[in-house]
C-alpha positions as CSV (number, residue, x, y, z in Angstrom):
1,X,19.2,0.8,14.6
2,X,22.9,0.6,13.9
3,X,23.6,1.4,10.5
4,X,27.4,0.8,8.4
5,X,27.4,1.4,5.1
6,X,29.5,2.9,2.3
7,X,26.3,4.0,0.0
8,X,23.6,5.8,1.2
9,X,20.9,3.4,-0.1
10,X,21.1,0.7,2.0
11,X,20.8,2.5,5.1
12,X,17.6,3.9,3.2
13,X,16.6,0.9,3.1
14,X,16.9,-0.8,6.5
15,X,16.1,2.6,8.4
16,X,12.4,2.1,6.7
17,X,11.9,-1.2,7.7
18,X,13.3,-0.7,11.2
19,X,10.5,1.9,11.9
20,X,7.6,-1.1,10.0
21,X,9.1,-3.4,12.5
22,X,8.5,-0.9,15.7
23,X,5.4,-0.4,14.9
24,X,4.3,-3.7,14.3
25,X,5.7,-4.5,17.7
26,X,4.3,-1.2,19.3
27,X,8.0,-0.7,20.4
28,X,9.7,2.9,20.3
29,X,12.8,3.0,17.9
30,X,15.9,4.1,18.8
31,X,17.5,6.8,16.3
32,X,20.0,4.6,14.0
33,X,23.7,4.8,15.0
34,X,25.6,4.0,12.0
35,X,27.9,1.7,12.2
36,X,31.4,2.9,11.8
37,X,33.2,-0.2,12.0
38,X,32.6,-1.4,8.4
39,X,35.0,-1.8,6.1
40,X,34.2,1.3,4.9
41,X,35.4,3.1,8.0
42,X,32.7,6.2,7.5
43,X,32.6,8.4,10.6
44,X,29.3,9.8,9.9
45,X,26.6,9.7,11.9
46,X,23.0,9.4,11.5
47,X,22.2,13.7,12.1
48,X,25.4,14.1,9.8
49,X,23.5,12.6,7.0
50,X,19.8,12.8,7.4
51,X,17.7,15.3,8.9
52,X,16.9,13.3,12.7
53,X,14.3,16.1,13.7
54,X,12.3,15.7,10.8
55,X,12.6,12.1,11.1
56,X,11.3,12.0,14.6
57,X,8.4,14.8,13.8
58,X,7.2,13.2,10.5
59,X,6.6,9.8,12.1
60,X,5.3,10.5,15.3
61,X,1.9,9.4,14.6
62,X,3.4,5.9,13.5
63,X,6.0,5.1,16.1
64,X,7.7,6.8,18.8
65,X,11.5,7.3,18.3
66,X,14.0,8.8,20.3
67,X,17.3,9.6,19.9
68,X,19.1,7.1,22.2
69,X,18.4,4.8,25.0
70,X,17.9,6.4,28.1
71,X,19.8,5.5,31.4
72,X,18.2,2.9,33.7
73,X,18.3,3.2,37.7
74,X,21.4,5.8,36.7
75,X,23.5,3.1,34.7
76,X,23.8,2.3,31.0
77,X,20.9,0.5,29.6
78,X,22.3,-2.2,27.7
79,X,19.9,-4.1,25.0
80,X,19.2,-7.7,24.6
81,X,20.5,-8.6,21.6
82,X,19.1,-11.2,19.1
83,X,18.5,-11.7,15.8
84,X,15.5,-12.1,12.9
85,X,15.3,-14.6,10.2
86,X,15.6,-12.8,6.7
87,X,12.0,-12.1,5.3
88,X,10.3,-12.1,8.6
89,X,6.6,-11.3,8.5
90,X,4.3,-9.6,10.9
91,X,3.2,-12.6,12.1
92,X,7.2,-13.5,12.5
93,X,7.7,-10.4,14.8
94,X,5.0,-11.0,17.1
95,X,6.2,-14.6,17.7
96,X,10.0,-14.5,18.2
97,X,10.5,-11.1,18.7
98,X,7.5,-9.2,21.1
99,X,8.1,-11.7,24.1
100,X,11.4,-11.3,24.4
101,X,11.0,-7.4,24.3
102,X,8.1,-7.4,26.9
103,X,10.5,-9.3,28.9
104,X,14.1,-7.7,28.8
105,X,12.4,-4.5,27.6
106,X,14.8,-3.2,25.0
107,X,16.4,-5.5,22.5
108,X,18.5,-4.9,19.5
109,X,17.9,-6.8,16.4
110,X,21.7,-7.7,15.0
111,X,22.1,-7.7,11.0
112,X,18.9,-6.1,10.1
113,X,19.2,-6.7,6.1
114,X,16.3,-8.0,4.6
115,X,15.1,-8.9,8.2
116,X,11.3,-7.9,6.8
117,X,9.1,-9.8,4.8
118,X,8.6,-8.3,0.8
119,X,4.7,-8.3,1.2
120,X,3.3,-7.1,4.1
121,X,-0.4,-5.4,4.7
122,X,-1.1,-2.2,2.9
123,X,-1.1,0.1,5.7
124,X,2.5,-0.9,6.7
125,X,3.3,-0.9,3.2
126,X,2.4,2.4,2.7
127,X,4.2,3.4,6.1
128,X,7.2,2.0,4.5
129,X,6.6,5.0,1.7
130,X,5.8,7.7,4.4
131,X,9.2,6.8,5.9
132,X,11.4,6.5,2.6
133,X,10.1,9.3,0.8
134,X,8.7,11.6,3.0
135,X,10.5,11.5,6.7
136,X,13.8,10.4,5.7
137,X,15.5,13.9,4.1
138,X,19.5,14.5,3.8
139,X,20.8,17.1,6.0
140,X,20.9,20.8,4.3
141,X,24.4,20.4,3.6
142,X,24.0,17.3,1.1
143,X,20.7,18.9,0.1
144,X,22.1,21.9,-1.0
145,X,25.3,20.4,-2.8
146,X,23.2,17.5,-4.5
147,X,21.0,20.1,-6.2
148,X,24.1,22.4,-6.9
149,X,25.7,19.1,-9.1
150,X,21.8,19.0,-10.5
151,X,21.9,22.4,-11.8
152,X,24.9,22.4,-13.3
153,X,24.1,19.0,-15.1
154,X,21.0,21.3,-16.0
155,X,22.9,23.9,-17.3
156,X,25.4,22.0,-19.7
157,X,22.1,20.4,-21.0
158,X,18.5,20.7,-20.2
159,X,18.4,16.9,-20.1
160,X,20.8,14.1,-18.6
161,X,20.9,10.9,-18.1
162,X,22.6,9.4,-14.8
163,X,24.7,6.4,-15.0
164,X,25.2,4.5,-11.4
165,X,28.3,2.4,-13.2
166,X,29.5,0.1,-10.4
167,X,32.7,-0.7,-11.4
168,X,34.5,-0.9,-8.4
169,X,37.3,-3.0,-7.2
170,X,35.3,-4.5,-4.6
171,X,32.3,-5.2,-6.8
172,X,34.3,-7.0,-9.6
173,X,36.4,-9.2,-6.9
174,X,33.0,-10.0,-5.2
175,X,30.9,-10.9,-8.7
176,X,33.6,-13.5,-9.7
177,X,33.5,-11.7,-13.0
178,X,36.8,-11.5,-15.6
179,X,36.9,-8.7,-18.1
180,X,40.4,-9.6,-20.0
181,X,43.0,-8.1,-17.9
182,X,45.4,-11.0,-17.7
183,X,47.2,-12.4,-14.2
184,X,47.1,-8.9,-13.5
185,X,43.8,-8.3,-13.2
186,X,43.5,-11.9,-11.7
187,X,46.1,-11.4,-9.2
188,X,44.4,-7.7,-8.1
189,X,40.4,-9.0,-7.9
190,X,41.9,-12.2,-6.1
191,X,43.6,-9.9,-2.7
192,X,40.5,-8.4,-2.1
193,X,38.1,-11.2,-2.7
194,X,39.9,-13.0,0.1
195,X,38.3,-10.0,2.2
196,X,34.8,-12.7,1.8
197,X,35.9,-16.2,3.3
198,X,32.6,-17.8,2.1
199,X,32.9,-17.1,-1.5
200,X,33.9,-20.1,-3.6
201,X,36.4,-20.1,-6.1
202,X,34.2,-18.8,-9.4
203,X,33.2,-19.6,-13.0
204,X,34.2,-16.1,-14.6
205,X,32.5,-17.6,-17.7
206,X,29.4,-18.8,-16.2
207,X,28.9,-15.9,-13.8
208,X,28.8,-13.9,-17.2
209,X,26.3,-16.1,-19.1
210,X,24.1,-15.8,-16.6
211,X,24.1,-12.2,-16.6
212,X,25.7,-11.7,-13.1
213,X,28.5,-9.0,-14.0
214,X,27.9,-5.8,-14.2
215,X,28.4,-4.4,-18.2
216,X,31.7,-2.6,-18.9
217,X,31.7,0.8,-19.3
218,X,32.0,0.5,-23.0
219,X,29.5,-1.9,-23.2
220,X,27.1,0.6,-21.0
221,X,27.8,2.9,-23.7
222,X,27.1,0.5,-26.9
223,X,24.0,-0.5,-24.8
224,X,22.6,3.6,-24.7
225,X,23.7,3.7,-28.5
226,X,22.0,1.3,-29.4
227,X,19.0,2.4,-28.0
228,X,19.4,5.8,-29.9
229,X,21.0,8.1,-27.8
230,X,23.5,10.3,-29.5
231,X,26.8,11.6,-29.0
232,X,25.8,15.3,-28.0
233,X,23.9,13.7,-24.6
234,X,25.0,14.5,-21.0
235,X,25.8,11.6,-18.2
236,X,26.5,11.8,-14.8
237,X,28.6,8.8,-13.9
238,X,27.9,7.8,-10.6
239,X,30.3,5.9,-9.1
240,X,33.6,5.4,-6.7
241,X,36.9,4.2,-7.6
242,X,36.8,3.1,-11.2
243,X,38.8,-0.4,-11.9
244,X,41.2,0.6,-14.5
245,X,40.5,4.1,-14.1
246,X,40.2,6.5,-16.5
247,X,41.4,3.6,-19.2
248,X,38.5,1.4,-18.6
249,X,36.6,5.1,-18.4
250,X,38.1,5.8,-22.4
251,X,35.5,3.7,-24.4
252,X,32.9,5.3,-22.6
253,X,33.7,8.8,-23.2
254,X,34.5,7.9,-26.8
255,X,30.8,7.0,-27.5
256,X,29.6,10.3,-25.3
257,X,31.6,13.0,-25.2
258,X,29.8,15.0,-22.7
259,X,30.6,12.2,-19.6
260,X,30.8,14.0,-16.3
261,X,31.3,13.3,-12.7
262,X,30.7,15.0,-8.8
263,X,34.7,15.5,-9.5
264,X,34.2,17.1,-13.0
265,X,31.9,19.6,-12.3
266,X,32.9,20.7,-8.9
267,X,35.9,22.3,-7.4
268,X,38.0,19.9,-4.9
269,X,37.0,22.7,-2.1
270,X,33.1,22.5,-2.6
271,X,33.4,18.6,-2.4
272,X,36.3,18.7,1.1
273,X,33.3,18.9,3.6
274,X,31.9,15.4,1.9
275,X,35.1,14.2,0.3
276,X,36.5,12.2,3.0
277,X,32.8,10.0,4.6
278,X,31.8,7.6,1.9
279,X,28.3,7.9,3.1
280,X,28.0,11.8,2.5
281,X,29.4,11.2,-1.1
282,X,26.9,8.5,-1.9
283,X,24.7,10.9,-1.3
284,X,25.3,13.3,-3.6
285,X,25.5,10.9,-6.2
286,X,22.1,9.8,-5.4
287,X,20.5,13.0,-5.9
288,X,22.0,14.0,-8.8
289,X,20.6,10.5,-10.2
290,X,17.3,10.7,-8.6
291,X,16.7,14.6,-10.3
292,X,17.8,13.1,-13.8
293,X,15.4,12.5,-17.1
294,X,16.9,8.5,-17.3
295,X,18.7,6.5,-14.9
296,X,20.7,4.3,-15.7
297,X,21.4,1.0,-13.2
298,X,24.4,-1.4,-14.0
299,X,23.0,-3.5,-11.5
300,X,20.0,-4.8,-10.2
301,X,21.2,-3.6,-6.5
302,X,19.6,-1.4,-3.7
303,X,20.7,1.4,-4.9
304,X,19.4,0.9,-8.0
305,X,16.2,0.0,-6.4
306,X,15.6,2.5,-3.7
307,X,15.9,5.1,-7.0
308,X,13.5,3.5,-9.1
309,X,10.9,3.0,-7.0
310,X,11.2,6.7,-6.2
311,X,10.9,7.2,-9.9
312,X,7.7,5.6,-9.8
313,X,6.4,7.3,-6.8
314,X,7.1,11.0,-7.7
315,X,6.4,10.3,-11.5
316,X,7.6,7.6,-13.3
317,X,10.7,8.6,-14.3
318,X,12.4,5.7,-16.1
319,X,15.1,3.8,-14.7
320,X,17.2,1.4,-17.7
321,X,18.1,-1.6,-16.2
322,X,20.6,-4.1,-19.0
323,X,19.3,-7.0,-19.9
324,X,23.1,-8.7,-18.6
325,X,22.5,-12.1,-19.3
326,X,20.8,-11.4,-22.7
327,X,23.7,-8.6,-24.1
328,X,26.3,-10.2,-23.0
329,X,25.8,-12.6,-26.1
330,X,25.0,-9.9,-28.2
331,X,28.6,-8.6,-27.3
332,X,30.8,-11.4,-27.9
333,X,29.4,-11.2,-31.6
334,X,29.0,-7.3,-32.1
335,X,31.8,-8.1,-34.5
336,X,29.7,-10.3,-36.7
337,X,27.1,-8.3,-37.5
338,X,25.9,-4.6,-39.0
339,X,25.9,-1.9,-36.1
340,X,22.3,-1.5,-37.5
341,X,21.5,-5.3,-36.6
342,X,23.3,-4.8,-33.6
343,X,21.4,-1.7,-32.3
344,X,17.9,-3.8,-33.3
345,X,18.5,-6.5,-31.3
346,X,19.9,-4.4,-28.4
347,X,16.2,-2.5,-28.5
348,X,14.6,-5.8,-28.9
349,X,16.4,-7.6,-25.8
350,X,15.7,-4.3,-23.9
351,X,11.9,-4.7,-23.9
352,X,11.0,-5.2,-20.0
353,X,14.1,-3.4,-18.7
354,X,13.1,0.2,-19.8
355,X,11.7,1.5,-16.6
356,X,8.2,2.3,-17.8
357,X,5.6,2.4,-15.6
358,X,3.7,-0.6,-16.6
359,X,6.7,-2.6,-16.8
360,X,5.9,-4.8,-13.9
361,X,2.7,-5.6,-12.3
362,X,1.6,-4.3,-9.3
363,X,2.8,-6.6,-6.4
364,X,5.2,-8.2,-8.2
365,X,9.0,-7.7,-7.4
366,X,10.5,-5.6,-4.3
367,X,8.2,-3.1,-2.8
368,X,11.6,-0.6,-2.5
369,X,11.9,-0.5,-6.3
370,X,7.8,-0.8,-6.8
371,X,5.6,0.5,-4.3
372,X,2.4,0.1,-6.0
373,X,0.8,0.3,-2.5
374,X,1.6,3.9,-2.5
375,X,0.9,5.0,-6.1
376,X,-2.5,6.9,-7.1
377,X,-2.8,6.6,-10.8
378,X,-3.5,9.6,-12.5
379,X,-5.6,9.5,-15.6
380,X,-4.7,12.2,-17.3
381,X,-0.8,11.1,-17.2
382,X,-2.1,7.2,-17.8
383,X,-3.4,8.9,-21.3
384,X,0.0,9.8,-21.9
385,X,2.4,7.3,-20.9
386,X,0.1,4.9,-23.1
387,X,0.9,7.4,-25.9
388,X,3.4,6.4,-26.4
389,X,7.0,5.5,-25.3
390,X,9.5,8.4,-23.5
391,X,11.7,10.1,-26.2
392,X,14.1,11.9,-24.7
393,X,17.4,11.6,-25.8
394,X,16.7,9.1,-28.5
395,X,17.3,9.4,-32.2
396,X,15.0,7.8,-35.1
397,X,15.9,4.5,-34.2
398,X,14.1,4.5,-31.1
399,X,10.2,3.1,-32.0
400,X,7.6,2.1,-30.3
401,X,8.5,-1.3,-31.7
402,X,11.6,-1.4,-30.4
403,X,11.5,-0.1,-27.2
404,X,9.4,1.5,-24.6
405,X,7.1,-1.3,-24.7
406,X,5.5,-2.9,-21.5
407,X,7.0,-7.0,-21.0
408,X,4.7,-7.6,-18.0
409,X,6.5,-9.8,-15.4
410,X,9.3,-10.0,-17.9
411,X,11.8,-8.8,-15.2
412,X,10.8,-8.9,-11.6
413,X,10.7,-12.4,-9.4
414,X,13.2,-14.9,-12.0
415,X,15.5,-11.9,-13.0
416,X,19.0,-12.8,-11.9
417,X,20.4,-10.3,-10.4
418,X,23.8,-9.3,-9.6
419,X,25.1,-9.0,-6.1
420,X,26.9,-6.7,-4.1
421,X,29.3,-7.3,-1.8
422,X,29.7,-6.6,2.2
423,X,26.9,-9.8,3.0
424,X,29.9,-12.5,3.4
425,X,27.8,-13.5,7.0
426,X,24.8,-13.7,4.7
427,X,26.6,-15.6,1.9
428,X,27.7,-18.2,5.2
429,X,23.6,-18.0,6.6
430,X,22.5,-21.8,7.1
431,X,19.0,-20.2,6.8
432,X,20.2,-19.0,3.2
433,X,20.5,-21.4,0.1
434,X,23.9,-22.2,0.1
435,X,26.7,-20.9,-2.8
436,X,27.5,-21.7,-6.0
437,X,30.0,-20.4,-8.4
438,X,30.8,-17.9,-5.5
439,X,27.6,-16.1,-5.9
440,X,24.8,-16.9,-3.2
441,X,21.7,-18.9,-5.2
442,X,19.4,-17.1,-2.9
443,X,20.8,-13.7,-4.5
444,X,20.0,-10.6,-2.7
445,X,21.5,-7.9,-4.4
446,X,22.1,-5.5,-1.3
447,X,25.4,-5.1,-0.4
448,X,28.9,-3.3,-1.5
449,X,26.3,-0.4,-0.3
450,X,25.2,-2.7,3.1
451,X,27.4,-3.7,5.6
452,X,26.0,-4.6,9.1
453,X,22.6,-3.1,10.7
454,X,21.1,-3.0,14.1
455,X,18.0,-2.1,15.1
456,X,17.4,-1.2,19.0
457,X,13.9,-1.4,20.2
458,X,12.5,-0.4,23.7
459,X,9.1,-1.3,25.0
């Protein structure tokens, strides 16, 4: 498995479904080689980031891995290399794949992002959870510093909330989104959207109704206002290069106060051994969210996903997803109304997107972000999650009426989502849907943290 990627979770991601796919073929998998040719240019590789002896130890019941392909008759073995249709079942593998490996004996499967079918049968479903939550671990290193930035979010505050912002450069150009900066900001998202030739020129205004662009910063914190957090609460932005910077950061840290960072709260020679691979960052930013009391998602991506299906697995932590398409109305006329009918109908369009755990029904959206296969339910905490909704953080105007309520099916399989970039060859995919408004119909959000896999599979 060849693995690029700037974040962390899409690697995640890919690395679990490589070792469903090897054993559903009954093929040994090849330690992922990550790739380093992405735009992102990370030189990591897979033992710099995750623990590769665990990896190989905790699954060995499942699937034989090793960490690279051995010589053949004293030469270089090189693989046969082809490539799966997107949301390929078991029955998919078996067909196009399992021939060709019993025939050229090792074969590498090219661009392996979303190369697995959603649904699958239980026990590879659950293997899926024995390999994202139990075999894949970050090296020490990242361990150790992740839970350093934890406890001293922890000691500012015995509760936080994490805020994965994506507000990127990239991520802006590559949602087709506008947010009032003029022929500047025009001019600036432009260059680098030229990076994906596919794209189409955009409808900023359309992109937005639908509920396609990620929330401004400001409007992140009018959204976690509204739904009765105060000014004395702790975030942990996660998040690279800001667009605007600390401008576009202002707003936010108007509303709350106490707004930190991995730069904030660490010295610049505790972060040097991660500072300069994209990868090893990610990673601390994903377990500082994953140890926080909310989570905060501004948008629906794998990132995002990967985390709250964790949540759910190791206790239902809530993850706050915005309802985009819905608040962005409620934005335009904040101005026309009472901040206390603005914070009611914030709660109200918020039903569904709170994270709780019986938001969505089992089976229903992405395994990754609900793996209901995997989940025992406990009585004792069923008693009280249906108590009634999670307080923490939120003032009087949090009620059960208002929020914290279960929309089933409100948000899972006709949620738009918004999309990441790095999946321009996706975007061009003739098996795909097609584009419109520069935004793919078929909308897989998976990518600003997903650049090009591999998967390399011996008999």
């Amino acid at each position: 498995l060849v693995v690029g990627a700037k974040d962390i979770n899409f690697p995640l991601w890919q690395i679990t479904d490589a070792v469903v796919a090897a054993r559903i073929l009954n093929a040994t998998l090849v330690v992922p080689k990550l790739d380093q040719k992405s735009f992102w240019k990370d030189a990591s590789n897979f033992a710099e980031i995750f623990d590769v002896d665990r990896f190989i130890s905790h699954l060995a019941n499942d699937v034989k891995i090793i960490k690279e392909l051995p010589r053949r008759g004293g030469k270089t073995w090189t693989p046969y290399t082809m490539r799966v249709p997107r949301k390929c079942n078991e029955r998919c593998y078996q067909i196009r794949v399992l021939p060709v490996l019993l025939k050229k004996h090792a074969v590498q499967l090219t661009k392996f992002d979303y190369r697995l079918a959603n649904k699958l049968e239980t026990d590879l479903q659950k293997l899926r959870c024995r390999v994202n939550y139990h075999a894949l671990r970050f090296t020490d290193p990242i361990t150790k510093m992740g839970e350093t930035l934890a406890h001293r979010m922890r000691m500012m505050s015995k509760h936080y909330i994490a805020l994965h912002l994506r507000f990127e450069p990239d991520m802006l150009a590559f949602s087709g989104c506008y947010y009032g900066g003029g022929d500047k900001e025009i001019k600036e998202l432009g260059k680098i959207r030229k990076r994906w030739k596919t794209l189409h020129t955009s409808n900023p205004d359309k992109v937005r109704r639908q509920g396609r662009c990620p929330l401004t910063p400001e409007e992140i914190g009018l959204m976690l206002r509204a739904l009765g957090y105060g000014k004395d609460v702790h975030i942990y932005v996660a998040s690279g290069e800001v667009y605007g910077g600390e401008d576009t950061l202002a707003p936010l840290k108007a509303l709350f106060p106490n707004t930190h960072s991995k730069d904030t709260i660490t010295s610049k020679e505790e972060l040097e051994p991660f500072s300069a691979f994209s990868s090893r960052m990610a990673a601390l930013d994903f377990l500082v969210c994953d140890e926080s009391d909310v989570f905060v998602t501004n948008n629906n991506g794998n990132m995002a996903k990967i985390l709250a299906g964790r949540r759910r697995y190791f206790g239902h932590k809530p993850t706050i997803r915005p309802n985009a398409k819905k608040l962005y109305r409620l934005f335009l006329n904040r101005d026309n109304m009472t901040w206390e009918e603005f914070a009611s109908r914030g709660r109200r369009y918020q039903k569904g997107f709170m994270g709780e755990p019986k938001e969505t029904r089992p089976g229903r959206g992405e395994f990754h972000e609900n793996p209901s296969s995997c989940i025992c339910e406990d009585s004792e905490a069923k008693l009280k999650m249906e108590s009634g909704p999670r307080k923490l953080g939120r003032g009087k105007e949090g009620t059960k009426n208002d929020v914290g309520e279960a929309v089933d099916d409100q948000n899972t399989d006709n949620e738009l989502e918004l999309s990441d970039p790095e999946d321009e060859e996706d975007l061009s995919d003739p098996q795909g849907k097609g584009l419109v408004d520069g935004t793919s119909e078929d909308y897989d959000p998976n990518t600003s943290e997903e650049p090009e896999l591999e998967v390399l599979l011996s008999d």
